[in-house]
LUMMAR-336714 format. One record per residue (C-alpha): x, y, z. Coordinates in nm, 4 decimals. Each point is the difference from the previous one (the first is absolute). Last residue first. Layout:
residues N
R;px;py;pz
R;X;Y;Z
...
end
This chain:
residues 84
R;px;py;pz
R;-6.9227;-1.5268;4.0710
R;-0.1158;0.0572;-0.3686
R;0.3039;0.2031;-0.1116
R;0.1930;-0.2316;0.0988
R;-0.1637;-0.3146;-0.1809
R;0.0346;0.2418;-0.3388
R;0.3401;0.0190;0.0546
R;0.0542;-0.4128;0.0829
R;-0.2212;-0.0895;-0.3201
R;0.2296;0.2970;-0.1621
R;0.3678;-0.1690;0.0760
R;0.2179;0.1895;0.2494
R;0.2784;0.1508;-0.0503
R;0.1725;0.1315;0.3001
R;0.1920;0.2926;-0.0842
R;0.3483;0.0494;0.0495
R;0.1251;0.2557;0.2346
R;0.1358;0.2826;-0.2176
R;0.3587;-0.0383;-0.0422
R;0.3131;0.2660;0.1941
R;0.1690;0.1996;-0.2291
R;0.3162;-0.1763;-0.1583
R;0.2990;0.2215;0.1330
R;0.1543;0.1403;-0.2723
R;0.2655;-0.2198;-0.1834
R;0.3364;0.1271;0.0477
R;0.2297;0.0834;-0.2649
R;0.2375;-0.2126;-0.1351
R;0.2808;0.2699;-0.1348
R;-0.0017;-0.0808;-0.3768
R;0.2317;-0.3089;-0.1098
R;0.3448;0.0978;-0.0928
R;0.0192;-0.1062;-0.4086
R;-0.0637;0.3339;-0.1661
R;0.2571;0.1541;0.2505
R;0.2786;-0.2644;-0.1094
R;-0.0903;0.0447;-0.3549
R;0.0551;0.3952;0.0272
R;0.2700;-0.0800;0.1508
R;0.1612;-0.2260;-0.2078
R;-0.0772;0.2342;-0.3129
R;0.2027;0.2879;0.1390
R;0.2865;-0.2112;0.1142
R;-0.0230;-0.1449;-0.3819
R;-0.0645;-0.3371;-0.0552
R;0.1091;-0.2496;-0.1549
R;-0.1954;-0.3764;0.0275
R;0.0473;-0.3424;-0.1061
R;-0.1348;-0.3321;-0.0533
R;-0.2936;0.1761;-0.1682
R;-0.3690;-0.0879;-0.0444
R;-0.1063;0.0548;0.3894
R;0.0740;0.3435;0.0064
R;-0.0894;0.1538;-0.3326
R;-0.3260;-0.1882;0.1056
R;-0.0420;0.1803;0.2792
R;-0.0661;0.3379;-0.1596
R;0.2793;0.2334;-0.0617
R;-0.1440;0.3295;-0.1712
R;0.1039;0.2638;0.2517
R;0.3593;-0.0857;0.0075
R;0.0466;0.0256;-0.3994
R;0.0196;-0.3751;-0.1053
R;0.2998;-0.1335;-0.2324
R;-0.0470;-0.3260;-0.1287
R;0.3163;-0.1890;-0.0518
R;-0.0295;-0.3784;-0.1580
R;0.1891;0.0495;-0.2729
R;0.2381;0.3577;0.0025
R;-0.0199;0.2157;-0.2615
R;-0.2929;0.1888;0.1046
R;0.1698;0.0720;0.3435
R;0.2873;0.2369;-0.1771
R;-0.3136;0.2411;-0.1323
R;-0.1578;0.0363;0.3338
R;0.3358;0.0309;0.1777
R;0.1054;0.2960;-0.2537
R;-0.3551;0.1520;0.0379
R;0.0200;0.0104;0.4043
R;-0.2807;0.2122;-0.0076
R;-0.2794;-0.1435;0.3035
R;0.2648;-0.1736;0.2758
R;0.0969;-0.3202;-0.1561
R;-0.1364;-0.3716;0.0950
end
């Protein structure tokens, strides 16, 4: 990977088999996993370090407390209630 207008390093790559040159902001996995190897600027490797670093977890909020559950209760026993 080159920093964004490294022309001669652009050019120089295209002559090389099996070489794919990625600008930092365009890697995707794949670049990744289908190559052996790996260069990297400084520039680059950080900015793939900080991509990789998992967010902060953050807390989840406290769950708020549940309704008591309803009964349920079949209609022959409703419509007995509401008789007595």
């Amino acid at each position: 990977m080159a920093a964004e207008g490294n022309r001669n390093l652009e050019l120089a790559s295209r002559n090389l088999e099996g070489v794919k040159l990625v600008a930092p902001a365009a890697l995707q996995p794949y670049d990744l996993l289908r190559h052996e190897k790996l260069i990297l600027s400084k520039d680059a490797a950080e900015k793939l370090s900080r991509s990789l670093v998992p967010k902060a977890a953050v807390a989840p909020a406290a769950a708020p407390e549940a309704a008591p559950k309803k009964k349920r209760v079949s209609r022959a026993a409703a419509k007995k209630a509401e008789k007595d």
